[in-house]
N, C-alpha and C positions, 0 to 999 in steps of 0.2 A: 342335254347336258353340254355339247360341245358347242351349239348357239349361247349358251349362258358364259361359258368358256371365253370364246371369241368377246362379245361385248363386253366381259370384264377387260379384259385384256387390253381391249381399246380405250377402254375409259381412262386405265393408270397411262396409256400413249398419250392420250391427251394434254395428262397433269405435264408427266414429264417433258412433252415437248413443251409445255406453256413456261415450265419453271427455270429446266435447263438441271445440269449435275453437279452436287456437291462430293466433298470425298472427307473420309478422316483415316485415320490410324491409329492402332491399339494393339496392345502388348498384353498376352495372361500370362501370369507367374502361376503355374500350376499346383508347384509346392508349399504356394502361401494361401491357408483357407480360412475360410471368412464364419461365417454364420450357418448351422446347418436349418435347412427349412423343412418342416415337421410335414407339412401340407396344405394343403387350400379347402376351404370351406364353403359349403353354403345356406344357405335359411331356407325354410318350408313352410309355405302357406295351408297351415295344416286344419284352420278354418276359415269362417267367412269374414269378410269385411266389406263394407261398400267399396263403391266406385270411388275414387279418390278419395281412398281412405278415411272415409266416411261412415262411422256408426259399426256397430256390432252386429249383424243378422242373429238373431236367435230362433229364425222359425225355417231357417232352409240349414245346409250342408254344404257349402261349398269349399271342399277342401282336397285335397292332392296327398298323399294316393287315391283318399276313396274316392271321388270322384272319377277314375279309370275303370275302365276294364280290366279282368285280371288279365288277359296278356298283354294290356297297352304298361300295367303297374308294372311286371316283368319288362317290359321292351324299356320304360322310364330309368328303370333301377341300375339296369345294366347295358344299356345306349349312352345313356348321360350320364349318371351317378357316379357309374364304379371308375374310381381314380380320385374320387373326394375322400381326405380323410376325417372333415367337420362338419356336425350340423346342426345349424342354431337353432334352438326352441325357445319361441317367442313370450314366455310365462306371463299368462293374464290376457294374453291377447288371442294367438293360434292354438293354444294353450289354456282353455279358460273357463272350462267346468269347474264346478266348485262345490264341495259336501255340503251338509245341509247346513249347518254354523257358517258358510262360508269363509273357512280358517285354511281348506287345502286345496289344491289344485286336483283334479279326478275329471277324465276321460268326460267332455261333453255328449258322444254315444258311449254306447258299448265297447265297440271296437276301434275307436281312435288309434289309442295307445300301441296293440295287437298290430293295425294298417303302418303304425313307425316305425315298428320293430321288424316290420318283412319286409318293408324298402332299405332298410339301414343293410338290413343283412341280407338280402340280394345284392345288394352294392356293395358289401362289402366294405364301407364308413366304421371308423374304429369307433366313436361315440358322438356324442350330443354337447354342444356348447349353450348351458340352462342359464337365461339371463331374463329379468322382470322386466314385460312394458309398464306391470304396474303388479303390486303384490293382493290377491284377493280381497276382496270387497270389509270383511274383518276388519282387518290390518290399516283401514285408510278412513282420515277422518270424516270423509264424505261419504264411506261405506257405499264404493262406488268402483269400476274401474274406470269411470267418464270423471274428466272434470268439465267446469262450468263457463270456462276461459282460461287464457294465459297467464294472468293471475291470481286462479283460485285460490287461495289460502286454505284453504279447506281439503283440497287434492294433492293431499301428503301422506306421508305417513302417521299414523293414526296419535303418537307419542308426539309431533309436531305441529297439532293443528293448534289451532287458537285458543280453545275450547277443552284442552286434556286433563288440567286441575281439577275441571267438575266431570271427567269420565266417568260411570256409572260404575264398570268395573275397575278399572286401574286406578282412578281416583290420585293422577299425577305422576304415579311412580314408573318413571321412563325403563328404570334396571329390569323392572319385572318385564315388564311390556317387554323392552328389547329382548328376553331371555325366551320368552315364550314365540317370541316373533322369529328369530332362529331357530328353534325347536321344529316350529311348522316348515322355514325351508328346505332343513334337513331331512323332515317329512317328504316332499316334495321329490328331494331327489330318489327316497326311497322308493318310491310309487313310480317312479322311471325304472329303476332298481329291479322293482318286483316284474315291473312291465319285460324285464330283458334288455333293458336301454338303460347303455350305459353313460354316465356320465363326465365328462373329460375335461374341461372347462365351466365355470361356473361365474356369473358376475352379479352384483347386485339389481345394477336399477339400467335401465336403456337412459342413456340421453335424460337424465336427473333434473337440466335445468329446464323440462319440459311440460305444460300443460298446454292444453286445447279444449276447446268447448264442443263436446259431445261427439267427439269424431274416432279418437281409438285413446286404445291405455295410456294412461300414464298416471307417473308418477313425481310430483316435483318438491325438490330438497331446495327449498329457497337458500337455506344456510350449508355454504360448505362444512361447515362443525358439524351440523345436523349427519350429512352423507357421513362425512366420517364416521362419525358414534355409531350409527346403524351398521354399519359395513364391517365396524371393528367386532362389534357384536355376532352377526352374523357371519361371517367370514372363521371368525374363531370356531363356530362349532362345527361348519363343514370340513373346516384344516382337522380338527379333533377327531369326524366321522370318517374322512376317508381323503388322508394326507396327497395321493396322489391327486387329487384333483385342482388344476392348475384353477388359480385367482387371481380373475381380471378385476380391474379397474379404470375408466369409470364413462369409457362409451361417450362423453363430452365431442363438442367440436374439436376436433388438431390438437387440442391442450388436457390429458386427464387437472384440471382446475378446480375439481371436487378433493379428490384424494391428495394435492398438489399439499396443501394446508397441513395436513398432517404426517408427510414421508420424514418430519425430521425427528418422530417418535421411533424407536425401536417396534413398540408394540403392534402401530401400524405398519409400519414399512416390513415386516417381517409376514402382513399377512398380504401383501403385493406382489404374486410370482409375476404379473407381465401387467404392463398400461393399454387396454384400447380405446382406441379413438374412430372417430369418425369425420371422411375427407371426402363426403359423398358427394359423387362428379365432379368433381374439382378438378385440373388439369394434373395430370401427371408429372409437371414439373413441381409439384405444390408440395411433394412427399420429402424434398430437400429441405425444405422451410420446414418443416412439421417436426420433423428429426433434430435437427438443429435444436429449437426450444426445447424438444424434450432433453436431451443429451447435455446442455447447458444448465437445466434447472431442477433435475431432478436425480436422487439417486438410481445408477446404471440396473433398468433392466428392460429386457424385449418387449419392445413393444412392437403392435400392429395395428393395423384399421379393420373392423367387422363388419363393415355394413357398407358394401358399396354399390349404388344404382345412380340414375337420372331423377331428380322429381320432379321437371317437366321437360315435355318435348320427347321425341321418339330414340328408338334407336337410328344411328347414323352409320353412314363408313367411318366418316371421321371419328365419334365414339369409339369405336370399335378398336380402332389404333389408340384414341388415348388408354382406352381398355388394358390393352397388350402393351403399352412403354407403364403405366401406372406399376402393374404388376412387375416387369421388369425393373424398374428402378425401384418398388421397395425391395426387391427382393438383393440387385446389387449394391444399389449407393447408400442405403439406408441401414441394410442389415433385418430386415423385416422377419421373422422366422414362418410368419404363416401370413394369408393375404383371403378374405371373406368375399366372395359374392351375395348379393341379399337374395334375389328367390330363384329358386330351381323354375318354376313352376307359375305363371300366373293366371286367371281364367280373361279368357277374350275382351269379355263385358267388363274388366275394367281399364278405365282411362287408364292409369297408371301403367297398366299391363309394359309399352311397348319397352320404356325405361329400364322399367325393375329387374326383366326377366330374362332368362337364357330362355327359354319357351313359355307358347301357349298351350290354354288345355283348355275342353271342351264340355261340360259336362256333363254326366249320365239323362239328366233328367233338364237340358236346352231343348228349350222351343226352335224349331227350326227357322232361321233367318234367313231373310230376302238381302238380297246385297245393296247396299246403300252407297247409293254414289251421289249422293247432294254435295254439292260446295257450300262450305261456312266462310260464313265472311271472315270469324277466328275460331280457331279451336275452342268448338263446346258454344259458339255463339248461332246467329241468326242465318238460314241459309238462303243463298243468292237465290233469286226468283227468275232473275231476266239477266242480262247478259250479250256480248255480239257473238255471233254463232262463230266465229274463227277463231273465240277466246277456248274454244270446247277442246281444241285441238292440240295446245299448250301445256305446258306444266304450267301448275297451278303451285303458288307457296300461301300459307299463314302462321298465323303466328299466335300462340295462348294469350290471354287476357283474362287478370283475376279480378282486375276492377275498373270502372271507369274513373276512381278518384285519382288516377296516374299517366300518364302518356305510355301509350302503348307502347309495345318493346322494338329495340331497332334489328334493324335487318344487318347479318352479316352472313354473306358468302363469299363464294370462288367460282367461277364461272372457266367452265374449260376451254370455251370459243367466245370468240364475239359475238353477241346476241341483243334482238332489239326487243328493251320488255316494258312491260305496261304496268303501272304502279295504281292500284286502286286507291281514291283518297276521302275519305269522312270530311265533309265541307264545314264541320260542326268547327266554332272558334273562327273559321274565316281562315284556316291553314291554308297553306302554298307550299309545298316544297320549292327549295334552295337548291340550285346549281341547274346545272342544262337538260330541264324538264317542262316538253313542250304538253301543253293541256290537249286535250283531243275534244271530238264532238263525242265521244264512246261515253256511255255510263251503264252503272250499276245498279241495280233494283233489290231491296234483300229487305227481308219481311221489319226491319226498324227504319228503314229509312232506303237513300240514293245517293250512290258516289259517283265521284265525277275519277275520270282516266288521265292521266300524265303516263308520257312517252320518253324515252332516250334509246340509246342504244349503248349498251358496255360491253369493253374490254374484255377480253378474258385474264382472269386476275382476280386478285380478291378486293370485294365491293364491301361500304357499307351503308345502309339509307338512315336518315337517323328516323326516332321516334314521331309518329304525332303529337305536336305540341299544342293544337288549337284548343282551346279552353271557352267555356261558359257556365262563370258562376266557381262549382265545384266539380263539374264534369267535363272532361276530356273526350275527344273526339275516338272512332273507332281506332283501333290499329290496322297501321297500311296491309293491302296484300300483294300481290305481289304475281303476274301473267306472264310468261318468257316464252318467246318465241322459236321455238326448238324445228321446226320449219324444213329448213336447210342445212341441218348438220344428222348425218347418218350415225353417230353416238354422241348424242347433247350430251351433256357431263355438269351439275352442279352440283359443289358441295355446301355444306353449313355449318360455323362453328362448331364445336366441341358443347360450349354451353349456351348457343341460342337454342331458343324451345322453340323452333321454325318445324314445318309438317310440311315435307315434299308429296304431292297427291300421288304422283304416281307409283313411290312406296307404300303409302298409308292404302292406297288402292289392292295395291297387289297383298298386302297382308288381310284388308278386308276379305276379298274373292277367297284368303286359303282357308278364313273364320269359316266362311259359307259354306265350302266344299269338305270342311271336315266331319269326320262323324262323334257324335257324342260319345264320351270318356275317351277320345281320342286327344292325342299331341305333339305338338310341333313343332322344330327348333325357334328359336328368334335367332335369326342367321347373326346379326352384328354385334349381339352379344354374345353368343354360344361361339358362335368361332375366335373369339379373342381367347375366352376363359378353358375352354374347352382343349386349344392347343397346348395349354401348358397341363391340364389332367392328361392327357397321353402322352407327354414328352417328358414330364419332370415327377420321379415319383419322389413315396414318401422319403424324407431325411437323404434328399439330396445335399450336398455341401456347395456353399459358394465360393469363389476362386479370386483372387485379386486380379485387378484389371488396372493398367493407365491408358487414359485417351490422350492422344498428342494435342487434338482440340476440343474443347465440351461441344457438345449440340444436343442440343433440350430435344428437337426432331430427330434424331438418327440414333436408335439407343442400341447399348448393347447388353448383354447378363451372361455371364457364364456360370456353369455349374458342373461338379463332378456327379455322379450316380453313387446309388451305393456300391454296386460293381467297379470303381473305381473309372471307369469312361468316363470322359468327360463332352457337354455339350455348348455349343455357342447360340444364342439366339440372338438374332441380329432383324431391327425393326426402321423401316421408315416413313416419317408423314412429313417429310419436306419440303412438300410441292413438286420436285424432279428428281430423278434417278440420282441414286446414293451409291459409291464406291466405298465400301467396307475391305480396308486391308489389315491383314491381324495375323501376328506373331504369336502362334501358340505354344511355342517352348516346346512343345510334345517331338516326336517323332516324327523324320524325315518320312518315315513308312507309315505312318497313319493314314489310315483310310474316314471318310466323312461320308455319312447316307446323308442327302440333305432333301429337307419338306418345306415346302413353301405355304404361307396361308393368305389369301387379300379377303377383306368384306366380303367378298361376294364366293370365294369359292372354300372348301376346306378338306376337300379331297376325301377319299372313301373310307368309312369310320373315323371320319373326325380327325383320319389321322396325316393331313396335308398333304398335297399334290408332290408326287417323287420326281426330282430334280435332277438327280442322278447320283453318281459316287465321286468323289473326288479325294485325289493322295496329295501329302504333303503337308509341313507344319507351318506353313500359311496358306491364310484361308482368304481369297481376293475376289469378293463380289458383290455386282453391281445389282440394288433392290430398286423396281419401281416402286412411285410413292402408293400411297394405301398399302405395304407389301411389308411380311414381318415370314424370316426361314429360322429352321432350327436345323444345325450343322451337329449330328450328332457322331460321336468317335466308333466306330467299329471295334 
């Protein structure tokens, strides 16, 4: 631990020597409070799906809890869980047994249901936010939860397909349909109900404007009128069944743009308790923009984001702080009331896994793995064959690739020393990199083909290479990779964007070796996600209240959030990804006699039970410190 310590340590010296120190100043008016925030949430992979998210398994189990052991389900529940008050259930999708008519949603085992209900209540989770990837196979004109493409016409609901005039049984009439079609959700939540899971939230459809060909649920409202009527419909009889059940609305990108069309009804806008959206991986500065549109075009009520992951590329450091400022500014400059993680829980075997998840898990019934340390030439592509043997000794980057009809993606880092790197290059098109890139006699061998090696050496600072552009025909040359000569420096230190889908090998390495060395129904944090989302489940409980704040200057990097407890203490969390050491000075109006416990958290450490590295005590009602970058503390009042 105190070796892992130390090389954190060194790596934010790095930044901040590289960057140098900025400072700001801030003001909390204690007595002026803002938004209370209810809790933080997250989703459960509560059955199987492929590897990037691909297709429905129907003949295995692959789902979290049961997939554990029962003291690994116990250590899950109440290691990670407890301090969540949300948890989303995927309906149709993680969620997606179905009676014999296929009209209802029902436990695909036996014990599905029973396995939510003992994690919900070991943790302690007040309830369940029930929202449709897609509504039972019944209910959809393609009597399907797959659709066929992106614009099936037919992968709707069942009153909006093409084809409903000649339904065998409805025979056109949408009232009926829509009336029994509410009936059945309401059903749905009873059967949570009877299971002991309770319901807290509830939404119509995920992501509405969405279909795909054969890969997971959905459901798509081509017409916003269409989403309306259904929503109006349904939405009514749950308000009817059991009033306290808050009603979202409509899971869309940044914009609810479905339910937008109809807020100027009474009828509707009355069954809209809150709008969600989805800002998934987006930068943290993006939640200003988001707010804005809504605030301007819609009538005033809470809204928040449900569903936030990566959908390519790994977890990073850098993530990890957008992580911790995203949450932060919904929760201060937005007024966010609650803020979603998408999965507690994901299994190793899939791509997606590193993005999504606060952890991995292992499953009861894994074949035991060898460790796999081949080089791809891109994520998920061809692996290197041959090579110079000095190249073995480097960090190694790539980068995903979904198709060759595109030029591959461009490289953007930060480098914390000066270092001489070697750029792999696809000869296909007859490409050259541009600018001070000398060609070597070095090449690459990799089971498609042989690339030739260009040389430089860079700053430390942040870099960016652009794309393969060489072309033949309709296809594009590979995408570049990327060799760096880590050599001569006793803590190399590179970072990578926030949204490049870049794969640093010797993270992606070290998370393979812990894949290996786990044991089946075992699991284990995903450090750069769990320690962002995880510091504020110990530091900020439920129906904390927010605090007004002025900044003397904005900085999109250096954030701040304040908040009172329900005990009336109040805490500062204070975050930096600036590139060099942050000077945080802050007026907290409180008392000369206040005492502060202060916890520090970086990427890489998060101190014992989650619950950040102790800094010490400090008195007084300013609070004056200096954070290295990757580096986010919570200053909490005594």
């Amino acid at each position: 631990m105190k070796k892992v310590l130390i090389q954190s340590w060194l790596m934010l010296f790095f930044f901040s020597f590289a960057f140098g120190q900025g400072k700001g100043e801030f003001k909390i008016y204690p007595n002026e409070k803002k938004q209370e925030v209810w809790g933080i949430g997250f989703e459960i992979q509560s059955d199987a799906i492929g590897s990037g998210n691909t297709g429905l398994p129907e003949d295995s189990v692959v789902s979290v809890p049961y997939g554990l052991t029962v003291k690994e389900r116990e250590r899950f529940a109440e290691e990670m869980l407890k301090g969540f008050r949300f948890c989303r259930i995927a309906g149709g999708l993680y969620w997606r047994g179905t009676d014999q008519e296929q009209k209802q949603l029902q436990p695909r085992w036996s014990t599905q249901l029973e396995e939510i209900k003992e994690m919900l209540d070991l943790a302690g989770v007040e309830g369940v936010s029930m929202e449709y990837w897609s509504p039972t196979p019944y209910w959809k004109a393609n009597s399907s939860y797959l659709g066929t493409s992106n614009k099936d016409d037919y992968n709707t609901l069942r009153c909006f397909g093409p084809d409903f005039k000649n339904d065998p049984i409805y025979k056109g009439d949408t009232t009926r349909f829509l009336q029994e079609f509410a009936e059945a959700c309401v059903n749905d939540i009873i059967t949570l109900q009877q299971a002991g899971i309770r319901t807290v939230q509830w939404g119509l459809q995920n992501e509405p404007w969405v279909s795909n060909k054969q890969r997971y649920s959905t459901c798509r409202y081509v017409k916003a009128e269409d989403y309306v009527t259904a929503y109006t419909a349904v939405a009514s009889k749950v308000r009817a069944y059991d009033p306290d059940i808050l009603l979202l609305s409509d899971t869309e990108t940044a914009f609810p743009r479905k339910i937008a069309v109809g807020m100027h009804r009474p009828e509707v806008a009355n069954l809209v308790d809150a709008y969600a959206v989805h800002t998934i991986g987006w930068d943290s500065e993006s939640v200003r923009k988001v707010g804005k549109k809504i605030e301007d075009e819609l009538p005033k009520r809470p809204w928040f984001q449900n569903e936030y992951e990566y959908l390519s590329g790994e977890a990073t450091p850098e993530r990890c702080l957008n992580n911790v400022q995203h949450i932060m500014n919904s929760f201060q400059l937005v007024g966010n009331p609650t803020w979603y993680w998408i999965h507690a829980l994901k299994p190793f075997k899939n791509s997606e896994a590193s993005g999504y998840s606060l952890g991995f898990w292992k499953a009861l019934n894994s074949e035991k793995k060898e460790m796999n340390d081949a080089y791809q030439r891109w994520q998920g592509g061809p692996q290197i064959q041959e090579m110079p043997e000095e190249f073995k000794a480097m960090e190694f980057v790539n980068v995903t690739r979904k198709t060759d009809k595109k030029p591959g993606r461009d490289f953007n880092f930060i480098l914390g020393q000066e270092t001489k790197v070697y750029l792999v290059v696809d000869q296909h098109g007859g490409y050259v990199p541009e600018g001070n890139w000398e060609r070597t006699t070095k090449v690459i061998k990799r089971e498609e083909g042989t690339d030739v090696v260009y040389t430089t050496v860079l700053k430390k600072g942040k870099h960016q290479i652009p794309s393969h552009t060489g072309q033949e025909g309709e296809t594009y040359g590979a995408p570049h990779a990327l060799f760096l000569d880590r050599s001569d420096h006793k803590a190399f230190a590179i970072e990578v964007g926030v949204n490049s889908p870049m794969k640093i090998r010797s993270s992606a390495m070290k998370l393979e070796k812990a894949a290996v060395e786990m044991k089946p129904g075992h699991w284990i944090y995903n450090d750069y996600n769990w320690n962002a989302v995880g510091s504020f489940i110990h530091h900020m409980p439920w129906n904390s209240t927010v605090l007004k704040l002025e900044e003397a200057e904005y900085n999109r990097d250096a954030r701040i959030l304040v908040f009172e407890k329900p005990n009336g203490k109040r805490t500062v969390v204070i975050s930096n990804r600036t590139g060099g050491d942050y000077n945080f000075t802050i007026d907290t109006q409180c008392s000369s006699k206040s005492k502060w416990d202060v916890y520090r958290y970086t990427p890489y450490e998060r101190g014992k039970d989650s619950k950040g590295v102790k800094m010490g005590v400090f008195k007084g009602k300013e609070i004056n410190a200096t954070l290295p970058h990757l580096s986010w503390e919570f200053w909490e009042e005594r």
